[in-house]
mmCIF file of the N, C-alpha and C atoms, coordinates in Angstrom:
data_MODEL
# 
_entry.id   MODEL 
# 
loop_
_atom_site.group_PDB 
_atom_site.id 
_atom_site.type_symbol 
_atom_site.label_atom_id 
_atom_site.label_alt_id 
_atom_site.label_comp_id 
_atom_site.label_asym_id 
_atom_site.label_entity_id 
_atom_site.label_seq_id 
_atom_site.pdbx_PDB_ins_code 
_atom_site.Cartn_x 
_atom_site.Cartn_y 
_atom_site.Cartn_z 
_atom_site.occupancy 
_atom_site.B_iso_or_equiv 
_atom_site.pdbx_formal_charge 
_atom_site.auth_seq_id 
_atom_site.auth_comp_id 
_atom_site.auth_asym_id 
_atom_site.auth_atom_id 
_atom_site.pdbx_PDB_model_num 
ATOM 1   N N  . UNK A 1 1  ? 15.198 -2.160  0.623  1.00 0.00 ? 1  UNK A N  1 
ATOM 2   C CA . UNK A 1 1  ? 14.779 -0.809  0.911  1.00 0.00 ? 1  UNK A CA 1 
ATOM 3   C C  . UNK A 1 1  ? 14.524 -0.028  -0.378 1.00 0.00 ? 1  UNK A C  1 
ATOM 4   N N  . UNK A 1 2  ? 15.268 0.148   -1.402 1.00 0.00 ? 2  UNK A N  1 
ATOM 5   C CA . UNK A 1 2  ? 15.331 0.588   -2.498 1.00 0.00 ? 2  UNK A CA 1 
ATOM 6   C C  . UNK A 1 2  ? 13.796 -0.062  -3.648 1.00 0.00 ? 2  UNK A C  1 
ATOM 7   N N  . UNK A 1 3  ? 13.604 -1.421  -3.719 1.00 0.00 ? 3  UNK A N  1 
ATOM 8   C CA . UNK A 1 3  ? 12.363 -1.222  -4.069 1.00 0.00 ? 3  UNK A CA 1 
ATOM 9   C C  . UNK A 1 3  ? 10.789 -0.630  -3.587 1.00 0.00 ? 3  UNK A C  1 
ATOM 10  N N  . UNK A 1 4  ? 11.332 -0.422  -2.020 1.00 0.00 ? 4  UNK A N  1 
ATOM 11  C CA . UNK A 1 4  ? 9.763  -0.161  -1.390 1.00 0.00 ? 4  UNK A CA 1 
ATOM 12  C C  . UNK A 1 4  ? 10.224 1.309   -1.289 1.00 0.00 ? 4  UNK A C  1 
ATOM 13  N N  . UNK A 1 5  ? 11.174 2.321   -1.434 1.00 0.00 ? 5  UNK A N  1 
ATOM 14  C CA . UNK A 1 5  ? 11.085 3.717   -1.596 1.00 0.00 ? 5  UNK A CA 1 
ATOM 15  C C  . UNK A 1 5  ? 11.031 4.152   -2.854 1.00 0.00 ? 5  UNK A C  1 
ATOM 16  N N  . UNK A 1 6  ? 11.034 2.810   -3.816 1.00 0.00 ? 6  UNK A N  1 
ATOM 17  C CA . UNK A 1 6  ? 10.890 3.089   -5.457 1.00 0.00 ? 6  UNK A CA 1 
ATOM 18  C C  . UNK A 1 6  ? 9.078  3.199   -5.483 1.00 0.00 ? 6  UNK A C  1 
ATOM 19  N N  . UNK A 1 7  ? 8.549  1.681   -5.171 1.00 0.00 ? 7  UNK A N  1 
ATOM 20  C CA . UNK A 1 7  ? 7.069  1.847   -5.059 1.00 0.00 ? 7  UNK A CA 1 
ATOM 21  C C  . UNK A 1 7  ? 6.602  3.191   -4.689 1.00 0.00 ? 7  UNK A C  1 
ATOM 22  N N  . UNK A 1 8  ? 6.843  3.594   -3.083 1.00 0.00 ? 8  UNK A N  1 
ATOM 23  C CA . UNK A 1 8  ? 6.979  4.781   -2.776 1.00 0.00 ? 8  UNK A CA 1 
ATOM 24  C C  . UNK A 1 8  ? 6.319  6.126   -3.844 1.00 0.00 ? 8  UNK A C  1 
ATOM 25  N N  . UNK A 1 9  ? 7.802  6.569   -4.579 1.00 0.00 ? 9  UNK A N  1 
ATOM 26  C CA . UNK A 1 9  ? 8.039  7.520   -5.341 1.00 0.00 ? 9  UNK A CA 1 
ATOM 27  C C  . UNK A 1 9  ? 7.346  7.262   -6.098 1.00 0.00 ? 9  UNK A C  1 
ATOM 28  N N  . UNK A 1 10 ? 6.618  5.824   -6.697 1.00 0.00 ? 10 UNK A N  1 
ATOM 29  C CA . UNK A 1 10 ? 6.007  5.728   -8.054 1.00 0.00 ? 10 UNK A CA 1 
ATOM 30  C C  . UNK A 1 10 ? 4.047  5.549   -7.746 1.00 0.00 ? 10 UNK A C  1 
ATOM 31  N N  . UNK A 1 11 ? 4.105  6.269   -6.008 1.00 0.00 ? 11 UNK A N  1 
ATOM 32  C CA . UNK A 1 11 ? 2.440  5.389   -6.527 1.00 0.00 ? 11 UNK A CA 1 
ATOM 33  C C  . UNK A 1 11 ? 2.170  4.750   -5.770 1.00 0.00 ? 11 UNK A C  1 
ATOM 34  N N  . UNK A 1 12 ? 2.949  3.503   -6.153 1.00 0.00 ? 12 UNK A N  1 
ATOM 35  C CA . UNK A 1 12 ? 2.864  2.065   -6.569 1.00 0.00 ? 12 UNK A CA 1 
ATOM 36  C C  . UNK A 1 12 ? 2.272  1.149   -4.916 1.00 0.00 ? 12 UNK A C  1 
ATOM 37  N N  . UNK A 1 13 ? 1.322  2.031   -4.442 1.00 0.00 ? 13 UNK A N  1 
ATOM 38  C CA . UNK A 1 13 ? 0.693  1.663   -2.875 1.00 0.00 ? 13 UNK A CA 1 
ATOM 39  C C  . UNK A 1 13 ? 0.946  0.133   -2.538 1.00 0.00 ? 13 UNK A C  1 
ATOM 40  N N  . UNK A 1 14 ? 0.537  -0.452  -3.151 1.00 0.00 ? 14 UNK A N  1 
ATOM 41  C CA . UNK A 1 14 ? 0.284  -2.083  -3.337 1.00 0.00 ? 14 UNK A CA 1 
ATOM 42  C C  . UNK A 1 14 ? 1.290  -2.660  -2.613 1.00 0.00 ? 14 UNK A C  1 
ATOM 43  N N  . UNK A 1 15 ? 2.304  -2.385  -3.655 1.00 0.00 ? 15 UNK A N  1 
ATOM 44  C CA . UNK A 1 15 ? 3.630  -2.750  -3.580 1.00 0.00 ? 15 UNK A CA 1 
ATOM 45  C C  . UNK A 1 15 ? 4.451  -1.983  -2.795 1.00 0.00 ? 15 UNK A C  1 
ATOM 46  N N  . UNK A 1 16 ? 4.117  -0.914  -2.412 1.00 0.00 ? 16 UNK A N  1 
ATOM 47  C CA . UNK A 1 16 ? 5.119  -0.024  -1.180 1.00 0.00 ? 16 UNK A CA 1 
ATOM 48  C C  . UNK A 1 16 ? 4.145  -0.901  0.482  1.00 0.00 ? 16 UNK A C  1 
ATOM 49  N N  . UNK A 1 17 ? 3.257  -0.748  0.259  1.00 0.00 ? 17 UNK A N  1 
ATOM 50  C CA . UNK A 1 17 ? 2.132  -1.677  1.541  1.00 0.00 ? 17 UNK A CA 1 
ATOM 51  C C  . UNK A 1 17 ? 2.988  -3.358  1.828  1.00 0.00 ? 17 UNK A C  1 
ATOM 52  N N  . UNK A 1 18 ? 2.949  -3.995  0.959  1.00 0.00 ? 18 UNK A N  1 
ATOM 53  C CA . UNK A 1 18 ? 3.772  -5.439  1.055  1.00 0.00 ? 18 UNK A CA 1 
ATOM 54  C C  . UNK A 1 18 ? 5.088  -5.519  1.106  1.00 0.00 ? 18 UNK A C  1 
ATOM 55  N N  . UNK A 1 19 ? 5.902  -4.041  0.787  1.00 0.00 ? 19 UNK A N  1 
ATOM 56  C CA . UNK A 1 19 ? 7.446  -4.446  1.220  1.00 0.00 ? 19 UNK A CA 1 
ATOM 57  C C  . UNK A 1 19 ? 7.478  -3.721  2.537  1.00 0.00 ? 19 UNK A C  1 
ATOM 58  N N  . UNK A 1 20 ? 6.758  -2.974  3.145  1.00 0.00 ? 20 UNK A N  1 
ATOM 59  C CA . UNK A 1 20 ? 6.338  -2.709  4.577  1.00 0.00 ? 20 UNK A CA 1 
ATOM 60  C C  . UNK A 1 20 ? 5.993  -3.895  5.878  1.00 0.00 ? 20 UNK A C  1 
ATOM 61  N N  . UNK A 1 21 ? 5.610  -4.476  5.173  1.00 0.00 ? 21 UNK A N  1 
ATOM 62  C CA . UNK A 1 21 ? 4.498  -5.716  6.163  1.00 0.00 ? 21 UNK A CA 1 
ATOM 63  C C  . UNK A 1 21 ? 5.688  -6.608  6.138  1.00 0.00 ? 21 UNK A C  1 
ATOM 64  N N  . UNK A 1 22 ? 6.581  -6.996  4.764  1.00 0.00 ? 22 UNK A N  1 
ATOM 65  C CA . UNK A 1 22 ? 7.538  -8.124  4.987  1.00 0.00 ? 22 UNK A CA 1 
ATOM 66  C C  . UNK A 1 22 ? 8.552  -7.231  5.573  1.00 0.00 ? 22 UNK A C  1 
ATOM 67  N N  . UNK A 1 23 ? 9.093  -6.318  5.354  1.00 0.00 ? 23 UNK A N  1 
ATOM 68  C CA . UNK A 1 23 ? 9.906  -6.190  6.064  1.00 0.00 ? 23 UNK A CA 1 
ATOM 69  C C  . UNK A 1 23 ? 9.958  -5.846  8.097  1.00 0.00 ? 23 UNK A C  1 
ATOM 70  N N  . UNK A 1 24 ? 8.334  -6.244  8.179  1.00 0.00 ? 24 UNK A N  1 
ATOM 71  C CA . UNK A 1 24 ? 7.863  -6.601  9.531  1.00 0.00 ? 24 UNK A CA 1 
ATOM 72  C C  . UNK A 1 24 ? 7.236  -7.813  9.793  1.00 0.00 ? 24 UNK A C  1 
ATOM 73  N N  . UNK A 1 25 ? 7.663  -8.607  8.926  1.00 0.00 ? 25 UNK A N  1 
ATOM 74  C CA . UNK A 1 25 ? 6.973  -10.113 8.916  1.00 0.00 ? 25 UNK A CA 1 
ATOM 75  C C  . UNK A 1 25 ? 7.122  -11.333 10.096 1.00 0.00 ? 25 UNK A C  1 
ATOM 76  N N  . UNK A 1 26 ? 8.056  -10.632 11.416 1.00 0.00 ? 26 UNK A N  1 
ATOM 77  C CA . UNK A 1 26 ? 8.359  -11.236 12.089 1.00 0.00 ? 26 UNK A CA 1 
ATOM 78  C C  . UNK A 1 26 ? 7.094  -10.905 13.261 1.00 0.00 ? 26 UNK A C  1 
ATOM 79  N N  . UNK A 1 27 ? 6.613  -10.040 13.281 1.00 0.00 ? 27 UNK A N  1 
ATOM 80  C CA . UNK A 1 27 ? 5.186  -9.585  13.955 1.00 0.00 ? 27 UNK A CA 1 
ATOM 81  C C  . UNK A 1 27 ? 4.045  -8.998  13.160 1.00 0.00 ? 27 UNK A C  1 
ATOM 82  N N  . UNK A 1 28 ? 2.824  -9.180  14.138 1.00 0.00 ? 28 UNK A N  1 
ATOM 83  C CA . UNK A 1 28 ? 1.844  -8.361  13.609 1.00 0.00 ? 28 UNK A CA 1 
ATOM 84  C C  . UNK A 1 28 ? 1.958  -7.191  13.341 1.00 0.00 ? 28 UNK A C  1 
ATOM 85  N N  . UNK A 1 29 ? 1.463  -6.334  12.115 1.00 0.00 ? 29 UNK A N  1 
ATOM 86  C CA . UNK A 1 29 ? 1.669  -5.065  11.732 1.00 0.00 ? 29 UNK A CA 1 
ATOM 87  C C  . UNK A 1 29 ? 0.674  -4.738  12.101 1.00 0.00 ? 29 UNK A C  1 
ATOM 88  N N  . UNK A 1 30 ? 0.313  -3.434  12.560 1.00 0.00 ? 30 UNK A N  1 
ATOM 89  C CA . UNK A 1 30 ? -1.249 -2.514  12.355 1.00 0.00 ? 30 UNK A CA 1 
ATOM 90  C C  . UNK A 1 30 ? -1.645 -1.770  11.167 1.00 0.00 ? 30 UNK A C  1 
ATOM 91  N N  . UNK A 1 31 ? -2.942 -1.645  11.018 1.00 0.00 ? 31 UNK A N  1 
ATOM 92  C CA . UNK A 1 31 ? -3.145 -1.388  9.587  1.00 0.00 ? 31 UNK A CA 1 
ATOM 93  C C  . UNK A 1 31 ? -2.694 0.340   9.973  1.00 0.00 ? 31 UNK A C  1 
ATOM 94  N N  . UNK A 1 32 ? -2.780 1.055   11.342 1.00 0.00 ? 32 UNK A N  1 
ATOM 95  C CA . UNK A 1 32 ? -2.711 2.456   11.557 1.00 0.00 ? 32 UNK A CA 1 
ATOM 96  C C  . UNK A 1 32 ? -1.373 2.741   11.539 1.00 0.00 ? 32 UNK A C  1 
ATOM 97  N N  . UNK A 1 33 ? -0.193 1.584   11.601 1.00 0.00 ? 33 UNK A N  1 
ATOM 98  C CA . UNK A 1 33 ? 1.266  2.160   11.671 1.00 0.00 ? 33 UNK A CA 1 
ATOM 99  C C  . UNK A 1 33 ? 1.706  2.003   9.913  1.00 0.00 ? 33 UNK A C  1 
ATOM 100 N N  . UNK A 1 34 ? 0.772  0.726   9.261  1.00 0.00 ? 34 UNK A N  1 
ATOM 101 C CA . UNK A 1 34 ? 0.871  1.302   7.801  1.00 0.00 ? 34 UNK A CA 1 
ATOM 102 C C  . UNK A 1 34 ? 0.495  2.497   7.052  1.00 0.00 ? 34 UNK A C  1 
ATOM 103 N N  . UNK A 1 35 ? -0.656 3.031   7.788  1.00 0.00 ? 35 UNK A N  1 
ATOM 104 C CA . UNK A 1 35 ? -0.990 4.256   7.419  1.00 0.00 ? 35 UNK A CA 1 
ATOM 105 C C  . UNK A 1 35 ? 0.057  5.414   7.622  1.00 0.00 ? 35 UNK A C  1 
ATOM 106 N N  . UNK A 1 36 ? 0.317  5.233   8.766  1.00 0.00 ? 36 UNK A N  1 
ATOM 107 C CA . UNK A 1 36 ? 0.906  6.791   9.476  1.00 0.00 ? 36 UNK A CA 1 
ATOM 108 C C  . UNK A 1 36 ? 2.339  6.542   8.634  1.00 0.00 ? 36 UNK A C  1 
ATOM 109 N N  . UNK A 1 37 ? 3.324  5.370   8.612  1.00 0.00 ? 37 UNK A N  1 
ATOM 110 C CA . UNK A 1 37 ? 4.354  5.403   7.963  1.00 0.00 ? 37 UNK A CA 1 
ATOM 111 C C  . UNK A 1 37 ? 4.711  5.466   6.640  1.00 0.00 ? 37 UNK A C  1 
ATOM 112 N N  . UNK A 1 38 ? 3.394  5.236   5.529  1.00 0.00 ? 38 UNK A N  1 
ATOM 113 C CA . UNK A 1 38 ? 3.676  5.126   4.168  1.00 0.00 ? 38 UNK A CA 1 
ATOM 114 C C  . UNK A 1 38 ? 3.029  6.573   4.160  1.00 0.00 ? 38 UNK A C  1 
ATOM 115 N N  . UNK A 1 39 ? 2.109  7.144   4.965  1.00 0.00 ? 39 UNK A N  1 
ATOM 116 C CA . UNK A 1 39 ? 1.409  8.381   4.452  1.00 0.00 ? 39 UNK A CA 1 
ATOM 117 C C  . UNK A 1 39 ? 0.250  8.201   3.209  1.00 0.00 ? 39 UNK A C  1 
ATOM 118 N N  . UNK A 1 40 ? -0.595 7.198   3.618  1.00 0.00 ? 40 UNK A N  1 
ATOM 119 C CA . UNK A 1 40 ? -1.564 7.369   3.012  1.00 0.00 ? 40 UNK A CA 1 
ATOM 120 C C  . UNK A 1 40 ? -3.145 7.108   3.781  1.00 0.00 ? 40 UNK A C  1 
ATOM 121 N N  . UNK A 1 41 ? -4.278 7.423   3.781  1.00 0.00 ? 41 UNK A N  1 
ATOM 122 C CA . UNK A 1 41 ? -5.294 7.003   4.558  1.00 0.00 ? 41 UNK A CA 1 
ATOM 123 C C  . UNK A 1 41 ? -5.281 5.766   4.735  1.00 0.00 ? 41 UNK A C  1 
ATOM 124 N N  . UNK A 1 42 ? -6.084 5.398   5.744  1.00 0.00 ? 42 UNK A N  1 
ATOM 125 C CA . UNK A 1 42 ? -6.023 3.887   6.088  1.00 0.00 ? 42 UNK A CA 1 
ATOM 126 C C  . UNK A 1 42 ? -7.165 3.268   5.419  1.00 0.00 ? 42 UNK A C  1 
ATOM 127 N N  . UNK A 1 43 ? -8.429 4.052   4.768  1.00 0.00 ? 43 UNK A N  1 
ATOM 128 C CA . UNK A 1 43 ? -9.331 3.204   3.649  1.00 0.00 ? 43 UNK A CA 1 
ATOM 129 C C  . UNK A 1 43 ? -8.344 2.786   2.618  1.00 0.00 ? 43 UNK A C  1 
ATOM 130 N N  . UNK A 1 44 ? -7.095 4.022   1.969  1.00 0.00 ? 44 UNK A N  1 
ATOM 131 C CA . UNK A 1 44 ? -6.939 3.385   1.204  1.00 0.00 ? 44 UNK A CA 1 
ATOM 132 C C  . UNK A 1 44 ? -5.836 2.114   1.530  1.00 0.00 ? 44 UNK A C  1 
ATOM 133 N N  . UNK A 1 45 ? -5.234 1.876   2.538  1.00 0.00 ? 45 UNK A N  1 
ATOM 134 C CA . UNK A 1 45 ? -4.738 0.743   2.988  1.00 0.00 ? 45 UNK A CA 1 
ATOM 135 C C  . UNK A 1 45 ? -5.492 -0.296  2.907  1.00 0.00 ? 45 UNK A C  1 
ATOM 136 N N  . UNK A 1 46 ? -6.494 -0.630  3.633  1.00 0.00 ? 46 UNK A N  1 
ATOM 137 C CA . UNK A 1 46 ? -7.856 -1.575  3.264  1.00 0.00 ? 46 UNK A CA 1 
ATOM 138 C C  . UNK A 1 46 ? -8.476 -1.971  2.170  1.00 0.00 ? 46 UNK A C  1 
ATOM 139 N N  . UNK A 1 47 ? -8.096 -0.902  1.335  1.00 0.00 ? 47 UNK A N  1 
ATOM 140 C CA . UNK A 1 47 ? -8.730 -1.549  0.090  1.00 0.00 ? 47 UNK A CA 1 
ATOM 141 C C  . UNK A 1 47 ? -7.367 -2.466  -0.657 1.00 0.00 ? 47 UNK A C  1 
ATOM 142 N N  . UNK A 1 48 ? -6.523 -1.611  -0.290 1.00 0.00 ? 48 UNK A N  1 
ATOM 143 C CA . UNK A 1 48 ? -4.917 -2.424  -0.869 1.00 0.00 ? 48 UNK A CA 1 
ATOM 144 C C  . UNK A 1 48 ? -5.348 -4.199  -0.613 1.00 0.00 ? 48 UNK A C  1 
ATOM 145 N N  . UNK A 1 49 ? -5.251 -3.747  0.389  1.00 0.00 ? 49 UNK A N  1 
ATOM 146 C CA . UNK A 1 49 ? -4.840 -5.297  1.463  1.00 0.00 ? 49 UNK A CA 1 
ATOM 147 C C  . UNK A 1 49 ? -5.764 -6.106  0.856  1.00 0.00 ? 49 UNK A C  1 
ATOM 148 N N  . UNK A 1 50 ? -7.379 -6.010  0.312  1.00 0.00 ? 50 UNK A N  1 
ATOM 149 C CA . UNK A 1 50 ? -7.726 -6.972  -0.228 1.00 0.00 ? 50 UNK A CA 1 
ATOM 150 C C  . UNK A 1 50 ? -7.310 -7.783  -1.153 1.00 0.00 ? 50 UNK A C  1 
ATOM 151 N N  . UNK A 1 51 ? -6.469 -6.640  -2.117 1.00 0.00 ? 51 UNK A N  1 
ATOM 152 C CA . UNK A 1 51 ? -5.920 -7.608  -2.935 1.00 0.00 ? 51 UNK A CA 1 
ATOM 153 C C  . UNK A 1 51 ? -4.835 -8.872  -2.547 1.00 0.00 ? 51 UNK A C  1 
ATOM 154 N N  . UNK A 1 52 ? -4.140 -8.040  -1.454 1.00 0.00 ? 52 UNK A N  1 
ATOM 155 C CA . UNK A 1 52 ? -3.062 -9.079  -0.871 1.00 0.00 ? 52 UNK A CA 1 
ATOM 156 C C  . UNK A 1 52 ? -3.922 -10.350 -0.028 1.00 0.00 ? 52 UNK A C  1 
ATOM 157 N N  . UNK A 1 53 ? -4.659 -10.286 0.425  1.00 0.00 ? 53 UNK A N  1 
ATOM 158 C CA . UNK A 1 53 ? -5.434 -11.576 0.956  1.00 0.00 ? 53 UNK A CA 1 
ATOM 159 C C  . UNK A 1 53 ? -6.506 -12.111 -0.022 1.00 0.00 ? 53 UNK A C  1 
ATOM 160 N N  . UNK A 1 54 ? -6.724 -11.559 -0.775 1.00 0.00 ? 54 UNK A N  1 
ATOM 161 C CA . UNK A 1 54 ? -7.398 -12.078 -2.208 1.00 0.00 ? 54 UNK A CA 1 
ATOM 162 C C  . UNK A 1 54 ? -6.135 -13.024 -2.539 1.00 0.00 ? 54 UNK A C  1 
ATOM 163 N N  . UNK A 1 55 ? -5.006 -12.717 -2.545 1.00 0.00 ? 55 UNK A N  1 
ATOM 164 C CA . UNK A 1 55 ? -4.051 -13.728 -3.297 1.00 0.00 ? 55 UNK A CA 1 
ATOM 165 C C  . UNK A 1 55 ? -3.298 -14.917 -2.763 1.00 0.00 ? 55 UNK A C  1 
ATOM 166 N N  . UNK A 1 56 ? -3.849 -14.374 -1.318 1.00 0.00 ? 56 UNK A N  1 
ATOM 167 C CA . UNK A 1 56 ? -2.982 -15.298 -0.627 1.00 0.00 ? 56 UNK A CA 1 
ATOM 168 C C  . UNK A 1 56 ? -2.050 -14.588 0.465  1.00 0.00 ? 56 UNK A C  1 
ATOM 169 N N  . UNK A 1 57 ? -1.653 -13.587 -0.209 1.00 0.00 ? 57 UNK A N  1 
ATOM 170 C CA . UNK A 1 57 ? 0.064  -13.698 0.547  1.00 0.00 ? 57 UNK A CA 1 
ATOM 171 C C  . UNK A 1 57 ? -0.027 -12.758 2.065  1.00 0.00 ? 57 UNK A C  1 
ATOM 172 N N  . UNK A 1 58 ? -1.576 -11.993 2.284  1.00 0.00 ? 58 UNK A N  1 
ATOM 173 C CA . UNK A 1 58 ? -1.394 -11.805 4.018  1.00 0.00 ? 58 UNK A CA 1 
ATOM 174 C C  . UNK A 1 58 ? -2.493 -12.611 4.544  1.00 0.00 ? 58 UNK A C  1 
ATOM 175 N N  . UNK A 1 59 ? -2.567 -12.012 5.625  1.00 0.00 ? 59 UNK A N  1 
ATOM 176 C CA . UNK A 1 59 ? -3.767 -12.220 6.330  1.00 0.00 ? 59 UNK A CA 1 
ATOM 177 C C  . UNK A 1 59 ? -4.077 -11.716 7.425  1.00 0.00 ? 59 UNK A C  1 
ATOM 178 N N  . UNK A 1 60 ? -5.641 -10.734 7.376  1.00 0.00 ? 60 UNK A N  1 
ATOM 179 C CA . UNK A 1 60 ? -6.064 -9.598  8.425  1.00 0.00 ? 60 UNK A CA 1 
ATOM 180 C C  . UNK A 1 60 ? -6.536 -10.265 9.471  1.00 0.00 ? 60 UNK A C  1 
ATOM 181 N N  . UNK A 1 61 ? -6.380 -9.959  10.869 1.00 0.00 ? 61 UNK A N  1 
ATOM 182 C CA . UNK A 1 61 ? -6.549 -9.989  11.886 1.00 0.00 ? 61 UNK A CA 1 
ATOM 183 C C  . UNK A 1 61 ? -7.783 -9.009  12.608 1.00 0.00 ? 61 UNK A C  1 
ATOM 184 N N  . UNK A 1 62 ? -8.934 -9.582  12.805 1.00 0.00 ? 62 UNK A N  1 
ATOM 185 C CA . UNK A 1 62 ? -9.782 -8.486  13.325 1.00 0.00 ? 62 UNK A CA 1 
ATOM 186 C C  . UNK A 1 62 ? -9.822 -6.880  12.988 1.00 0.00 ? 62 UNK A C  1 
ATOM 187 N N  . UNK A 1 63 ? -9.263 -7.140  11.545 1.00 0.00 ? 63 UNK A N  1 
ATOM 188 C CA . UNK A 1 63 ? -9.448 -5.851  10.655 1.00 0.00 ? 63 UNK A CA 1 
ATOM 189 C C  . UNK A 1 63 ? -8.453 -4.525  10.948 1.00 0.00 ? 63 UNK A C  1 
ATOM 190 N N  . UNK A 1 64 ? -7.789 -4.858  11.901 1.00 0.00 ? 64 UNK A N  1 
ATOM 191 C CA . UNK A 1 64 ? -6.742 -4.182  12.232 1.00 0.00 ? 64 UNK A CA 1 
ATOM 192 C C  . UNK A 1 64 ? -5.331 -4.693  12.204 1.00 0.00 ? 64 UNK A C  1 
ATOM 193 N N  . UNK A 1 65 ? -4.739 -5.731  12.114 1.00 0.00 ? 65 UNK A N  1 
ATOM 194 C CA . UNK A 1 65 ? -3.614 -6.004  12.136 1.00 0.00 ? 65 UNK A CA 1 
ATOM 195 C C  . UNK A 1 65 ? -3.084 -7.046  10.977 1.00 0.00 ? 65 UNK A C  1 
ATOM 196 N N  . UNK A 1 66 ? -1.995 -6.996  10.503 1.00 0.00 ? 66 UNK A N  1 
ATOM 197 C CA . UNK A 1 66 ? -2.056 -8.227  8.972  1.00 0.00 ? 66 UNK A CA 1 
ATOM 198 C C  . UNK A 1 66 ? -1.156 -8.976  9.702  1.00 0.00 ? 66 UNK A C  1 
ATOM 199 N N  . UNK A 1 67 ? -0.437 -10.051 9.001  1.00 0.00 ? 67 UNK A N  1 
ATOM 200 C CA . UNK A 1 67 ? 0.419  -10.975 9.174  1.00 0.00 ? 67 UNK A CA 1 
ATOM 201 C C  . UNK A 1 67 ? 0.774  -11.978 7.456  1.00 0.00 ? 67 UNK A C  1 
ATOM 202 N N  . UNK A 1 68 ? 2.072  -11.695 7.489  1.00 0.00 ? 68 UNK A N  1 
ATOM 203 C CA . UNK A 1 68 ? 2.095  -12.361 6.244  1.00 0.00 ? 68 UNK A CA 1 
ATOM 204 C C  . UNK A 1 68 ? 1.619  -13.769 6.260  1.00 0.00 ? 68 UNK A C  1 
ATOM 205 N N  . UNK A 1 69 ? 1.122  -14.673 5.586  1.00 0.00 ? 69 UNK A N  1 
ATOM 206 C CA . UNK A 1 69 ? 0.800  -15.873 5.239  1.00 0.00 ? 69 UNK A CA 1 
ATOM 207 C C  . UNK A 1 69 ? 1.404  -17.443 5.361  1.00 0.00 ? 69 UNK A C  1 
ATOM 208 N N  . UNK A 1 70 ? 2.726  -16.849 4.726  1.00 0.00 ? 70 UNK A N  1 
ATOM 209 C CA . UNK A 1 70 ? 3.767  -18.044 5.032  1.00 0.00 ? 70 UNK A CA 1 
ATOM 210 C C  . UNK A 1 70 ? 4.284  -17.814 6.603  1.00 0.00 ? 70 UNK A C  1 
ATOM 211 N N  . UNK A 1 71 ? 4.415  -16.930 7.396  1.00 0.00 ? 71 UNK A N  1 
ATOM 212 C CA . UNK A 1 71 ? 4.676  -16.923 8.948  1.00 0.00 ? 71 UNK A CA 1 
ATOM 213 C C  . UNK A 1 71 ? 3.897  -17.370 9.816  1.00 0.00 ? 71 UNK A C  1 
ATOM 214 N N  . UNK A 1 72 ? 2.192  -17.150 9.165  1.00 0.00 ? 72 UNK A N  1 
ATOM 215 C CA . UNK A 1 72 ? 1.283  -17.559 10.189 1.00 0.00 ? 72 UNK A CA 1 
ATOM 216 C C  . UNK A 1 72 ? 1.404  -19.035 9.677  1.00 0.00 ? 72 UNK A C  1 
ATOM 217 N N  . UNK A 1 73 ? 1.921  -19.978 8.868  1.00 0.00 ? 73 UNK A N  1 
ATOM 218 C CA . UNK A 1 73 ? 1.697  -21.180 8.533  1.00 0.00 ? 73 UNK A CA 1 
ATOM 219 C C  . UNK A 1 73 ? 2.994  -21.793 8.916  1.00 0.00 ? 73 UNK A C  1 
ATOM 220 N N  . UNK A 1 74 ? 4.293  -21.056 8.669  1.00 0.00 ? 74 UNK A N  1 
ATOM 221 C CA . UNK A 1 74 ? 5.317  -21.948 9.931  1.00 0.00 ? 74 UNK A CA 1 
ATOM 222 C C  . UNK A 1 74 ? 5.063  -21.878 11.631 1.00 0.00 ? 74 UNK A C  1 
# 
């Protein structure tokens, strides 16, 4: 909790967006409950997320919903 209310306080979208999603990694997230709960627009959520599926570690669902990577592969 303490690093994703640090990201949080610092900015740090990226990284407040991915300790959100894992700490819901047991289901699909929506990209609109990342929005409404971190408090930021949902373009700029979308643009986040590319980087995270650029790298690997999610993966978008009909542009609305993510799923981390290693869950959809166990």
């Amino acid at each position: 909790m303490i690093p994703y209310l640090s990201a949080l306080r610092n900015g740090e979208w990226r990284d407040a967006i991915l300790y959100y999603i894992r700490n819901r990694s047991y289901r699909l997230v929506f990209l609109t409950e990342i929005s409404g709960n971190i408090g930021i627009p949902i373009r700029d959520v979308r643009r986040k997320l590319s980087s995270l599926v650029n790298s690997g570690e999610i993966i978008v669902f009909h542009d609305k919903t993510v799923l981390m990577r290693k869950i959809y592969n166990e």
